[in-house]
N, CA, C and O atoms as CSV, one atom per row, in Angstrom:
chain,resi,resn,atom,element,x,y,z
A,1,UNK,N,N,-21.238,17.729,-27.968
A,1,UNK,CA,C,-21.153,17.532,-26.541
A,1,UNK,C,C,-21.965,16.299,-26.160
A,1,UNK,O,O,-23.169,16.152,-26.374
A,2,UNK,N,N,-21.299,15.597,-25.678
A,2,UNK,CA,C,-21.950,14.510,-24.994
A,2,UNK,C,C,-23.451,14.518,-23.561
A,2,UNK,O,O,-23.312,14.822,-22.376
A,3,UNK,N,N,-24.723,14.081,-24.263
A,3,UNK,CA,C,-25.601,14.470,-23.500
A,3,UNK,C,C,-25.886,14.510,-21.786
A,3,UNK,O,O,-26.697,15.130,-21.098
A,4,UNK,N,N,-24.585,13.335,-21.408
A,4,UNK,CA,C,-24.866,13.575,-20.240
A,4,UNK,C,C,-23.539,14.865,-19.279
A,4,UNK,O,O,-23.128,14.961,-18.123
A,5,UNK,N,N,-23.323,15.540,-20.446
A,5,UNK,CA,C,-22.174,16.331,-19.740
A,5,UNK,C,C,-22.912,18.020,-20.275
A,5,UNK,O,O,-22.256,19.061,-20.246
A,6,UNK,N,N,-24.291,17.933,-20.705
A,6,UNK,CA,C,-24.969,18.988,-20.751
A,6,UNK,C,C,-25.312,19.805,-19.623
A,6,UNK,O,O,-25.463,19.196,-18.564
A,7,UNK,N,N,-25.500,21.298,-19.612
A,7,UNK,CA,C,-25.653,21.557,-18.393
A,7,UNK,C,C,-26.885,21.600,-17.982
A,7,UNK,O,O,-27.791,21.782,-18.794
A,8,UNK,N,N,-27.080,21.473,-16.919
A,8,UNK,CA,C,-28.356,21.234,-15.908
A,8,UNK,C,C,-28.866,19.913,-15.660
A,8,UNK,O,O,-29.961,19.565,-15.217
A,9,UNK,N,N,-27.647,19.091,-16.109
A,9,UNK,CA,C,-28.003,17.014,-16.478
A,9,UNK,C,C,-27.679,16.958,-14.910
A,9,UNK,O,O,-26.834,17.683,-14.385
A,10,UNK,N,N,-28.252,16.255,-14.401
A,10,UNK,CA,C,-27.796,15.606,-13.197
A,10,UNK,C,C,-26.171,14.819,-13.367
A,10,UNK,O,O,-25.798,14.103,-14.296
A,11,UNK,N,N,-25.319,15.280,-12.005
A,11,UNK,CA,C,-23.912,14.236,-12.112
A,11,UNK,C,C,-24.401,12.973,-11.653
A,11,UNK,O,O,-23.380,12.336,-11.395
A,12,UNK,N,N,-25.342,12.296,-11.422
A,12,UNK,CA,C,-25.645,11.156,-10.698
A,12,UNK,C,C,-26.004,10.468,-12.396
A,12,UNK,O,O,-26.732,11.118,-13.146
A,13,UNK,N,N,-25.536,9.416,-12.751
A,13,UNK,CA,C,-25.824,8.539,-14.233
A,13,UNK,C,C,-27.274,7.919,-13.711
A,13,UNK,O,O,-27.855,7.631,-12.665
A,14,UNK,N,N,-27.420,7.913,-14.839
A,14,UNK,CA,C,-29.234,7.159,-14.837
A,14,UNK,C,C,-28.854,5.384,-14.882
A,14,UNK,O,O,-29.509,4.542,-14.267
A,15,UNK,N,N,-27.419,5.027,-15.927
A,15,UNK,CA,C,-27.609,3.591,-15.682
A,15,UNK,C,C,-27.306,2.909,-14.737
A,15,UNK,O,O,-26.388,3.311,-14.022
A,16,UNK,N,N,-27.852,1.889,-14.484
A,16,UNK,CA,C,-27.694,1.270,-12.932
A,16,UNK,C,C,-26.141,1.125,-12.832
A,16,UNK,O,O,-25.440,1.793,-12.072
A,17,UNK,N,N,-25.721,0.220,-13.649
A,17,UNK,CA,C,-24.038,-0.194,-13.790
A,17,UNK,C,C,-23.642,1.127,-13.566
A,17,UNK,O,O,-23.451,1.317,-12.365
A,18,UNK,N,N,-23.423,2.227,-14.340
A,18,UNK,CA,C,-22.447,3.234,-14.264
A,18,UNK,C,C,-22.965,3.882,-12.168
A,18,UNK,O,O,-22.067,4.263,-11.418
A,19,UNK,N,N,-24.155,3.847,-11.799
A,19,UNK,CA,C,-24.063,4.391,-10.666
A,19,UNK,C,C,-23.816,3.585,-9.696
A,19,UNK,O,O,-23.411,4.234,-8.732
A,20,UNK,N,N,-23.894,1.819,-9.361
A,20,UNK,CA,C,-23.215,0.872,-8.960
A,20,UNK,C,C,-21.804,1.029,-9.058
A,20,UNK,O,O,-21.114,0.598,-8.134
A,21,UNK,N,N,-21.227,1.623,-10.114
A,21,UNK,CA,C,-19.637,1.695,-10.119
A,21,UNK,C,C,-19.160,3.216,-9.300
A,21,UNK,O,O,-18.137,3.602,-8.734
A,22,UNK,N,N,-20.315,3.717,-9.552
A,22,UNK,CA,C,-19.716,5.191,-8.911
A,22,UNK,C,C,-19.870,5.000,-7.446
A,22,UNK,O,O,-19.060,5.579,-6.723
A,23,UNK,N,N,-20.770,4.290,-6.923
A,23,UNK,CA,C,-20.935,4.536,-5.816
A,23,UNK,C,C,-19.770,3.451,-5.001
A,23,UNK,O,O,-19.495,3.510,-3.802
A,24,UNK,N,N,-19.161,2.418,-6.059
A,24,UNK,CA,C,-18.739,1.649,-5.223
A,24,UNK,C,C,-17.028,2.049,-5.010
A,24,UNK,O,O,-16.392,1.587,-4.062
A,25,UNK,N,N,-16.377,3.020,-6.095
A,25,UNK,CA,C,-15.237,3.981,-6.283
A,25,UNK,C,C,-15.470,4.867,-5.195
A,25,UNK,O,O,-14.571,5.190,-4.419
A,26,UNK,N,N,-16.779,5.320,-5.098
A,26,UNK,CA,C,-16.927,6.305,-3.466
A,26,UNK,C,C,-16.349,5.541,-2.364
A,26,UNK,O,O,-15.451,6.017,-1.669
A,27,UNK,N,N,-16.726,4.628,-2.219
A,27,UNK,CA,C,-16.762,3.526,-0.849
A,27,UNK,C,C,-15.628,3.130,-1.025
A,27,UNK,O,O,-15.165,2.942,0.100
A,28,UNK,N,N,-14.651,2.808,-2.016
A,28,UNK,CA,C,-13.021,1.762,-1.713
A,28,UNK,C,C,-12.681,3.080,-1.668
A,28,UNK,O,O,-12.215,3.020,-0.530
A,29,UNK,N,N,-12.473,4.660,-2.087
A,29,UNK,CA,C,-11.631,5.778,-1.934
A,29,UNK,C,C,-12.426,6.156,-0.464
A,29,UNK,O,O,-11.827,7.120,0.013
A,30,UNK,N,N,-13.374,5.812,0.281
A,30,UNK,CA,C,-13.695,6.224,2.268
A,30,UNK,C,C,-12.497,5.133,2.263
A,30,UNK,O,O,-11.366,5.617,2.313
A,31,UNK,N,N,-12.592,3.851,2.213
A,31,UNK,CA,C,-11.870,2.886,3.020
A,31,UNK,C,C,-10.776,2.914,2.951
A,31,UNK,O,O,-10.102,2.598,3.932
A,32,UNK,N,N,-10.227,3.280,1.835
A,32,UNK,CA,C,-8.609,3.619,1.805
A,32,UNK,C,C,-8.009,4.711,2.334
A,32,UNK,O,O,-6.811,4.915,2.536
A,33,UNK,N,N,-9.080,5.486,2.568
A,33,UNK,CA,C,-8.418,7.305,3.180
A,33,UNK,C,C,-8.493,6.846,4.348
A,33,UNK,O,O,-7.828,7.423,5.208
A,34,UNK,N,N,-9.581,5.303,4.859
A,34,UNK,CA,C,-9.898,5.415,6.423
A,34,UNK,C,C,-8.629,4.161,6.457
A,34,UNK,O,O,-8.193,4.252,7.604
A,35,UNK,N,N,-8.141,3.468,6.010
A,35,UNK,CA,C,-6.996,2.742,5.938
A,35,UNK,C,C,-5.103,3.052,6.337
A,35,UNK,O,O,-4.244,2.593,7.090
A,36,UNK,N,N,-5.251,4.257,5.133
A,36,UNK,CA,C,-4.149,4.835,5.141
A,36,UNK,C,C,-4.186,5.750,6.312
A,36,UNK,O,O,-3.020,5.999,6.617
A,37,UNK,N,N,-5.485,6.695,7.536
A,37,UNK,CA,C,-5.115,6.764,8.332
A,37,UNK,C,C,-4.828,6.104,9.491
A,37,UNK,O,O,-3.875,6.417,10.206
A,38,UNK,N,N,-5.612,5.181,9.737
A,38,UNK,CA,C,-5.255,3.974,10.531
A,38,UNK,C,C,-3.779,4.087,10.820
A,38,UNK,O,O,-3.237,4.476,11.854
A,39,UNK,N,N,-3.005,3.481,9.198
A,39,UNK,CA,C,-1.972,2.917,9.213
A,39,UNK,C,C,-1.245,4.197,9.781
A,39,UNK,O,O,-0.515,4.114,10.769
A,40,UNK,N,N,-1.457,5.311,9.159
A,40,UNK,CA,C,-0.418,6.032,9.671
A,40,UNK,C,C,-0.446,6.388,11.644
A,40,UNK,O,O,0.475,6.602,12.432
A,41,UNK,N,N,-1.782,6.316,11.809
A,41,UNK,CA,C,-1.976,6.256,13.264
A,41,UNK,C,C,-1.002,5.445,13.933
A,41,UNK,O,O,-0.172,5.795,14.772
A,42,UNK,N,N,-1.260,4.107,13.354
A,42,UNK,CA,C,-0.198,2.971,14.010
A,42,UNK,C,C,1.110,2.981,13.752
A,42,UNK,O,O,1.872,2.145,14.238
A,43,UNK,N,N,1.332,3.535,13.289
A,43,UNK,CA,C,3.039,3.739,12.881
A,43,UNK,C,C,3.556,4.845,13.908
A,43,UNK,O,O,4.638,4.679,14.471
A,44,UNK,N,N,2.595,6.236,14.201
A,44,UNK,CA,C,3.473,6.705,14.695
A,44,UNK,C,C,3.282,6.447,16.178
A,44,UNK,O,O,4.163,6.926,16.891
A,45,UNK,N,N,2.080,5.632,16.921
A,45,UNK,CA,C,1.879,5.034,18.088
A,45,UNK,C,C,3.409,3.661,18.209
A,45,UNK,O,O,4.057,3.488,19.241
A,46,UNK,N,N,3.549,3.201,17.418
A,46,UNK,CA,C,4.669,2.174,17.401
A,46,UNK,C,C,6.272,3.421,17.788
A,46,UNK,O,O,7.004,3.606,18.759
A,47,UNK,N,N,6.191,3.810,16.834
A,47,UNK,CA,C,7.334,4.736,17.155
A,47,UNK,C,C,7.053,5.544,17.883
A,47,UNK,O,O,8.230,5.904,17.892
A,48,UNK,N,N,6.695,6.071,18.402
A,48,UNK,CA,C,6.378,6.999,19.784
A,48,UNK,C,C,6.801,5.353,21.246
A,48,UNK,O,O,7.494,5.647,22.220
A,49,UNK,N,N,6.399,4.235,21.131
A,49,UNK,CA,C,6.433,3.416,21.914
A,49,UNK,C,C,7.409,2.496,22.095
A,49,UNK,O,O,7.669,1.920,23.151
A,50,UNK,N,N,7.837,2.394,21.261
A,50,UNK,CA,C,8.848,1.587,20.748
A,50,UNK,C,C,10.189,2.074,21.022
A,50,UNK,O,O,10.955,1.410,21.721
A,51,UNK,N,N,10.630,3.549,20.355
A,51,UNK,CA,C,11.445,3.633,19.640
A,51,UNK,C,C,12.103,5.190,21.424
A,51,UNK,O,O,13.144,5.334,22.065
A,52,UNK,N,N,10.828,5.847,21.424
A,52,UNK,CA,C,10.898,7.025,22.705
A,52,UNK,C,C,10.821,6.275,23.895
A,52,UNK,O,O,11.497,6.503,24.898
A,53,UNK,N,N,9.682,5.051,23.723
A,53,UNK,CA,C,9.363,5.174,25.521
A,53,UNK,C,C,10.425,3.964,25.716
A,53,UNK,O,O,11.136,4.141,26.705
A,54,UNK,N,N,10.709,2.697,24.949
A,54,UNK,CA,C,11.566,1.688,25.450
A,54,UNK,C,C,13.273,2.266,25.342
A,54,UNK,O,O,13.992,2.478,26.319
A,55,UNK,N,N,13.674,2.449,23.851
A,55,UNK,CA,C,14.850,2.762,23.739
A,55,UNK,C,C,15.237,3.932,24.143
A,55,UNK,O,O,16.412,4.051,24.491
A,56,UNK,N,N,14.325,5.101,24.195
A,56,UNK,CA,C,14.853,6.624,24.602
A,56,UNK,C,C,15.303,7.084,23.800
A,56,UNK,O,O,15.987,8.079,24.040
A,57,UNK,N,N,15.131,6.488,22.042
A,57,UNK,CA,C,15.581,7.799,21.275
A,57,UNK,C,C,14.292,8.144,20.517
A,57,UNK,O,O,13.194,7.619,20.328
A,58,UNK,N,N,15.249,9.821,20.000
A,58,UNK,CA,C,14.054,10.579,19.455
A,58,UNK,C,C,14.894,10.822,18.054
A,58,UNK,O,O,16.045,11.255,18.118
A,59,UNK,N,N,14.233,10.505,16.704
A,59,UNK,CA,C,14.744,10.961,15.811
A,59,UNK,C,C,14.767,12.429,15.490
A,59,UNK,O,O,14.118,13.307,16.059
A,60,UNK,N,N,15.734,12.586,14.349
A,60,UNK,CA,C,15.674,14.460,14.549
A,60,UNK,C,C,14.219,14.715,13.719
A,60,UNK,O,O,13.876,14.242,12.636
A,61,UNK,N,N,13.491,15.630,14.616
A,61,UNK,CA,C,12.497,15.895,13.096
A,61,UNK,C,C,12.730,17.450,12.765
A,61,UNK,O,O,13.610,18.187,13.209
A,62,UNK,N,N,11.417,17.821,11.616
A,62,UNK,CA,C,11.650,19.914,11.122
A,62,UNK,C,C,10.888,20.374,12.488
A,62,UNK,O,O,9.829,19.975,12.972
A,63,UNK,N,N,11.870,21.419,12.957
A,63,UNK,CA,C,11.231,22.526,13.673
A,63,UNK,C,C,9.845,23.092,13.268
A,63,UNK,O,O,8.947,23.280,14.088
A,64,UNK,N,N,9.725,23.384,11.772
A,64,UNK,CA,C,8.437,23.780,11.819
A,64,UNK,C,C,7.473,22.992,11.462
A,64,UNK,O,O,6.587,23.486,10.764
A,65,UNK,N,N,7.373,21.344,11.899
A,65,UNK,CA,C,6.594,20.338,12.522
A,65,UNK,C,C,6.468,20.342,13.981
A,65,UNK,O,O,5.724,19.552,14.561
A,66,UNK,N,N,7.210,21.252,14.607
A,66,UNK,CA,C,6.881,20.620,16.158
A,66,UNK,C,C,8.018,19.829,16.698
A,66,UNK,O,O,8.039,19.368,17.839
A,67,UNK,N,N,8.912,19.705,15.864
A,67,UNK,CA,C,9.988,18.711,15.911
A,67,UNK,C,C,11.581,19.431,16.724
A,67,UNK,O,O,11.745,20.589,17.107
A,68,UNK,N,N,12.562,18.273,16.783
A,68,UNK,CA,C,13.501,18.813,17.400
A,68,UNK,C,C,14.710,19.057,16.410
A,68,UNK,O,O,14.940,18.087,15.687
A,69,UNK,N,N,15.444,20.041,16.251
A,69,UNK,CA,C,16.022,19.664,15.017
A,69,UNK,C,C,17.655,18.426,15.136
A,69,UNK,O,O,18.181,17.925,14.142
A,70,UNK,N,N,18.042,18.248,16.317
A,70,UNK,CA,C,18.880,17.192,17.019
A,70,UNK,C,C,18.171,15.836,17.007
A,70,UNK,O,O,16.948,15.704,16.958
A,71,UNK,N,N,19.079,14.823,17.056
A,71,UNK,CA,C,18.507,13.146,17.391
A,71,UNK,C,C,18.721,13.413,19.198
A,71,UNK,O,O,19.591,14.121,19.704
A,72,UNK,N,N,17.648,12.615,19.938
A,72,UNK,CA,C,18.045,12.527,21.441
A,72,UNK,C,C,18.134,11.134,21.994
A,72,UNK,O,O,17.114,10.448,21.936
A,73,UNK,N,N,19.069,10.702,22.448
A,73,UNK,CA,C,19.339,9.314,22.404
A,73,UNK,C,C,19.207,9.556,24.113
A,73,UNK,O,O,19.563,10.495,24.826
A,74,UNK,N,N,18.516,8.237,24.418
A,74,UNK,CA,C,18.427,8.050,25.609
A,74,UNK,C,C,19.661,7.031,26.440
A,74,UNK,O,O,20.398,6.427,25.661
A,75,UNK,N,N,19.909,6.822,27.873
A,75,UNK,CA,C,20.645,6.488,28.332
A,75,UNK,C,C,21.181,4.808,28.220
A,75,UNK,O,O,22.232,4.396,28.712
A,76,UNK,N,N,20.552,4.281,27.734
A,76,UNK,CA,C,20.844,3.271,26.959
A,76,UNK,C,C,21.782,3.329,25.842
A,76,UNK,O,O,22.477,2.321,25.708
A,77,UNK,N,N,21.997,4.472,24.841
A,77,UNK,CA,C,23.004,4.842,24.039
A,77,UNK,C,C,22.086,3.861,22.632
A,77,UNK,O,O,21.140,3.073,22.667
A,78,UNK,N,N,22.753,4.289,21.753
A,78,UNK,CA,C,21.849,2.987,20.455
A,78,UNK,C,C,21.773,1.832,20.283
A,78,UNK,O,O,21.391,1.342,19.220
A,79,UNK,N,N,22.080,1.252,21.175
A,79,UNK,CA,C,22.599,-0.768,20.987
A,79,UNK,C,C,21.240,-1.567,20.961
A,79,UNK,O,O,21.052,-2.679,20.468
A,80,UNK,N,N,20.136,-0.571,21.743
A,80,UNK,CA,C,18.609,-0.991,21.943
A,80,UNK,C,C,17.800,-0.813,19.788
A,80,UNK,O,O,16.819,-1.275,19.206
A,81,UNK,N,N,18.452,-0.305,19.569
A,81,UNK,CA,C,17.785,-0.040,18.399
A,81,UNK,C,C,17.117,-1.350,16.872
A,81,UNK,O,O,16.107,-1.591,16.211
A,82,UNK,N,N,19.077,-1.980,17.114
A,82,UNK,CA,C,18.811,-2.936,16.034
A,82,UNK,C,C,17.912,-4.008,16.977
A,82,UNK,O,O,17.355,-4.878,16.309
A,83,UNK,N,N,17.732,-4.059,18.160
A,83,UNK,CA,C,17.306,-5.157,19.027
A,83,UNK,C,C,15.686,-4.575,18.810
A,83,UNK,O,O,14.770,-5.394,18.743
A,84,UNK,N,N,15.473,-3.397,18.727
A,84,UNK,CA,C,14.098,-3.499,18.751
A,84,UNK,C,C,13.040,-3.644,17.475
A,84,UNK,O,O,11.841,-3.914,17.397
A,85,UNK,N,N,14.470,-3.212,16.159
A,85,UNK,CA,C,13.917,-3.224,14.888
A,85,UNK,C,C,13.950,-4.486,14.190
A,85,UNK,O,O,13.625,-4.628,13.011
A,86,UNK,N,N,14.523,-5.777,15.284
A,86,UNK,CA,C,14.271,-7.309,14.416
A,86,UNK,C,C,13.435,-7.975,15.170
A,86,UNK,O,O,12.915,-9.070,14.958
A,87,UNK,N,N,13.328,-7.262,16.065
A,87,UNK,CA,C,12.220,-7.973,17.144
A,87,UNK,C,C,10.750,-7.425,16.415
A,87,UNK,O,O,9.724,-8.103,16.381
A,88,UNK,N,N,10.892,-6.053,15.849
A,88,UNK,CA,C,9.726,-5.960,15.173
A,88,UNK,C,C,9.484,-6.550,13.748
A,88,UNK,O,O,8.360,-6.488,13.250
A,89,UNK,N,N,10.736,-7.233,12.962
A,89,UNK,CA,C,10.428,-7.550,12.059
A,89,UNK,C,C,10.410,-9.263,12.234
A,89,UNK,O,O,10.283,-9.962,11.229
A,90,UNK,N,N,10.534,-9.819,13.476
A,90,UNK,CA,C,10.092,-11.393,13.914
A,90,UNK,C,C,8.550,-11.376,14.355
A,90,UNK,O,O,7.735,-12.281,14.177
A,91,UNK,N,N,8.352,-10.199,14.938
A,91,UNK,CA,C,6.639,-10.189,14.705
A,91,UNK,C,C,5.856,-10.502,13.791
A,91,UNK,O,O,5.077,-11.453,13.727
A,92,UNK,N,N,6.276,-8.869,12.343
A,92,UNK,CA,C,5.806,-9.029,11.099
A,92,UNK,C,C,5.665,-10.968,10.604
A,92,UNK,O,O,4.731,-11.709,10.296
A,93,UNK,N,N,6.656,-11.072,10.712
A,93,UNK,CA,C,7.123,-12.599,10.121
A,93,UNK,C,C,6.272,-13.149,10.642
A,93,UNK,O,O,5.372,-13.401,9.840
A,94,UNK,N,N,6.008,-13.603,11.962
A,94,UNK,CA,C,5.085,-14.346,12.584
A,94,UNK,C,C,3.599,-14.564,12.342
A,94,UNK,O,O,2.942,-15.605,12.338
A,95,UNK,N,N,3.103,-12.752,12.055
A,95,UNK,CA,C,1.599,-12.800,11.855
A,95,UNK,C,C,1.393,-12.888,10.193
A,95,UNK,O,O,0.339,-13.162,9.621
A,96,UNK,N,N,2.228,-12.692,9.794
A,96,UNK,CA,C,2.066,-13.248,8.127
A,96,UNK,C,C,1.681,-14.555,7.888
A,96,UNK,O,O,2.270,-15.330,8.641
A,97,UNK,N,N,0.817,-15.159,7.026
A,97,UNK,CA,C,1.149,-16.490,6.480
A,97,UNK,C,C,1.765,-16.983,5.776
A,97,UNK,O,O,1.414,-16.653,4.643
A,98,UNK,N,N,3.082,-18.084,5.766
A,98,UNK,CA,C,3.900,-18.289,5.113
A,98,UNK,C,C,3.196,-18.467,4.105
A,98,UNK,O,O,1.994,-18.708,4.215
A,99,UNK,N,N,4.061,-18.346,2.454
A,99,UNK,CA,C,3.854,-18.915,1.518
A,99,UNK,C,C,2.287,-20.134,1.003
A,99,UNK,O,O,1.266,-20.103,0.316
A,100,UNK,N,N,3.004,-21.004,1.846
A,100,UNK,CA,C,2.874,-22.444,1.166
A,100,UNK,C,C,1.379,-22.420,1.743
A,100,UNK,O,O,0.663,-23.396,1.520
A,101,UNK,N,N,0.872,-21.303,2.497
A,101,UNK,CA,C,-0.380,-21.410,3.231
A,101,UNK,C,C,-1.328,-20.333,2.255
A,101,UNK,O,O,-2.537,-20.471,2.445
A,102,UNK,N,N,-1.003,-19.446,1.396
A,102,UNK,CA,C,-1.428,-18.897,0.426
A,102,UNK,C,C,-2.134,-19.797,-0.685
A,102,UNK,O,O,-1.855,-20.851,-1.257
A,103,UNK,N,N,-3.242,-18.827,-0.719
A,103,UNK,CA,C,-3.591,-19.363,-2.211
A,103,UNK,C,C,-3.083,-19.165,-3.428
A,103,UNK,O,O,-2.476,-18.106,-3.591
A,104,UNK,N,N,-3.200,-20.167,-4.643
A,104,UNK,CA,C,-2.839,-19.876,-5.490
A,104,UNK,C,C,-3.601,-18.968,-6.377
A,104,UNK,O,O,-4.826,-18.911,-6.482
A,105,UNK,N,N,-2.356,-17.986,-7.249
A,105,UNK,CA,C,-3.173,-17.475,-7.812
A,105,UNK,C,C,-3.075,-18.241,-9.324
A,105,UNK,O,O,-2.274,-19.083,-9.731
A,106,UNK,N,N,-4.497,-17.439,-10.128
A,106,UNK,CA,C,-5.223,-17.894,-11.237
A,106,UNK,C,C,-3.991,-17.327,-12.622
A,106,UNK,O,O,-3.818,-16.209,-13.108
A,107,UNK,N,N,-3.249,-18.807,-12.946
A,107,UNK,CA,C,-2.173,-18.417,-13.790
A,107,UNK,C,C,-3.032,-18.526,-15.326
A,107,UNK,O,O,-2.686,-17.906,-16.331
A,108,UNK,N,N,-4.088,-19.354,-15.255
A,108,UNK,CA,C,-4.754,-19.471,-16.648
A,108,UNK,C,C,-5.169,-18.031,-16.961
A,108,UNK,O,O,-5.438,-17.666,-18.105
A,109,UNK,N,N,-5.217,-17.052,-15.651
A,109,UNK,CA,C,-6.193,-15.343,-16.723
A,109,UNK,C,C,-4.746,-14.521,-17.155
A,109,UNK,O,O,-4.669,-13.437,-17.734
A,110,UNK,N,N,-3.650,-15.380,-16.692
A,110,UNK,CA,C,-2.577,-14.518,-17.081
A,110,UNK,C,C,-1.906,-14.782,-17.708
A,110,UNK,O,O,-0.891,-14.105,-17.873
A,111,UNK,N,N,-2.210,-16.195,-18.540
A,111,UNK,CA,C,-1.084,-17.074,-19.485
A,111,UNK,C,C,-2.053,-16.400,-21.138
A,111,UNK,O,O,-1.586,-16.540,-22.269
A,112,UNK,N,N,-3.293,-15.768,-20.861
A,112,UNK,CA,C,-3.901,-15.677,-22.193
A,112,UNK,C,C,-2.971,-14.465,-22.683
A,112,UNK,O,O,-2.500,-14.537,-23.818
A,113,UNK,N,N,-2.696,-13.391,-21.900
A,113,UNK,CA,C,-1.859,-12.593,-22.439
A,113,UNK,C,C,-0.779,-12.372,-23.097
A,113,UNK,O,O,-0.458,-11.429,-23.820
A,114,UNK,N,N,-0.001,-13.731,-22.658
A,114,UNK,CA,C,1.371,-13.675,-22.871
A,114,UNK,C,C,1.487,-14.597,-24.397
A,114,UNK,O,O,1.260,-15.807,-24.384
A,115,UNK,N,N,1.908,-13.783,-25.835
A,115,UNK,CA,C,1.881,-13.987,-26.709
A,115,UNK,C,C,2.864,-15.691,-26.952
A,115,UNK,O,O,3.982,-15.835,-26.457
A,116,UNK,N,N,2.138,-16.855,-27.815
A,116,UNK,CA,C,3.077,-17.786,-27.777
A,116,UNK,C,C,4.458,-17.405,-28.653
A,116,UNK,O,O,4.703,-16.275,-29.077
A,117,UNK,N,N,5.535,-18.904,-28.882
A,117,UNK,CA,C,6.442,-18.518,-29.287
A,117,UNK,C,C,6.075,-18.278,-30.513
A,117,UNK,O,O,6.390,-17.151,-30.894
A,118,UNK,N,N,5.343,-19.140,-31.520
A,118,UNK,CA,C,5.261,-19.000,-32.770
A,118,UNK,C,C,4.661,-17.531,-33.304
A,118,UNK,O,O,5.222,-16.721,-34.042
A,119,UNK,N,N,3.713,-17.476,-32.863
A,119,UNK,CA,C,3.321,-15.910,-33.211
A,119,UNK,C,C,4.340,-14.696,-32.677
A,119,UNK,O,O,4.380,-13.676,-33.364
A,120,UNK,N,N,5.073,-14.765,-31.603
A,120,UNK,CA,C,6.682,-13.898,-31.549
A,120,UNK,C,C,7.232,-13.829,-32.544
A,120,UNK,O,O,7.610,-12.719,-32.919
A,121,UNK,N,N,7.458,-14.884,-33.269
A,121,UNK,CA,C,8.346,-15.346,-34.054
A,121,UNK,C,C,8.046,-14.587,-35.289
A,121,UNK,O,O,8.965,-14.037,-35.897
A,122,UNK,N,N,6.415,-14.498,-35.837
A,122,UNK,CA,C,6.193,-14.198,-36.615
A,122,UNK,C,C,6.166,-12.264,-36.480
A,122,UNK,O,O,6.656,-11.350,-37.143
A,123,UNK,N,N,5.626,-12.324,-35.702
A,123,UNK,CA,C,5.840,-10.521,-35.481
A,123,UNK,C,C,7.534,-9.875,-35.736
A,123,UNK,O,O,7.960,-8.910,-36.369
A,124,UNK,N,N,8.037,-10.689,-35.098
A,124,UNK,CA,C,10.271,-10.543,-35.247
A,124,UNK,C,C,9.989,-10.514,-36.325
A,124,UNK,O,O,9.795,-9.342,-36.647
A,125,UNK,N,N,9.802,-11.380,-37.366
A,125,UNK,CA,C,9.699,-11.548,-39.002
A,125,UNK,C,C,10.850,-12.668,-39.052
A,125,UNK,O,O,11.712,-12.522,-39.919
A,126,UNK,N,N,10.936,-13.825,-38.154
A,126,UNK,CA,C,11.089,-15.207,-38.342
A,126,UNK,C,C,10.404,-16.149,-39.164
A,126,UNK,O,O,9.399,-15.922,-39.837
A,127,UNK,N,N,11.091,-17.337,-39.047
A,127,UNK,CA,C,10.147,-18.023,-39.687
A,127,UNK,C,C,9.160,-18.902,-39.429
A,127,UNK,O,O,9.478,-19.689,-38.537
A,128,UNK,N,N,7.820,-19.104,-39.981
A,128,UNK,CA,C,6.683,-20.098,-39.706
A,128,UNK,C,C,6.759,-21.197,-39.281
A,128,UNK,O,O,6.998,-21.902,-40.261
A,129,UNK,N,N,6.699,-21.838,-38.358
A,129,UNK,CA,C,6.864,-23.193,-38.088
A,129,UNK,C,C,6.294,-24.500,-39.116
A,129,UNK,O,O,6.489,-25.672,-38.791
């Protein structure tokens, strides 16, 4: 048995590195649980706003969510829909940065991986250059 998985060992590691890493796996798994609710916050504030209060429809959802089990289309009828779903994706577009405004990424940490031809060659069981 490995000594630090003895019982009565403290779960907290004694080396600095291993508790620097633990603590910092604590902190990106808060920010991502506090991320992913965010996001989901804003998604369904967009569709609640967007989709109920401008266009007037309601998608069908499960009854035993709270939901309706019918779609309810408001008096507008659906023609508001594709108008509101490219208008939201000319937003997206907008607050993005194109391309060419990106940084590049680091192709030298990813070219070490990729085996050359000659050594391919030799693994196939080709021949030596």
């Amino acid at each position: 048995m490995h000594p630090s998985l003895r019982p009565g060992r403290a779960l907290i590691p004694r080396d600095v590195r291993q508790r620097r890493l633990l603590v910092d796996a604590v902190i990106l798994g808060i920010a991502a649980a506090a991320c992913a609710w965010v996001f989901n916050l804003l998604l369904g504030f967009v569709s609640v706003s967007l989709l109920e209060g401008l266009v007037g429809y309601r998608p069908p959802g499960l009854p035993s969510e709270g939901g309706v089990a019918a779609e309810l289309v408001g008096p507008q009828g659906l023609w508001l829909i594709p108008l509101v779903t490219t208008a939201g994706g000319l937003l997206v577009g907008l607050i993005t940065p194109p391309a060419s405004l990106r940084r590049p990424r680091d192709t030298a940490r990813t070219r070490r991986f990729v085996p050359s031809t000659a050594s391919a060659e030799r693994c196939a069981g080709g021949s030596h250059p």
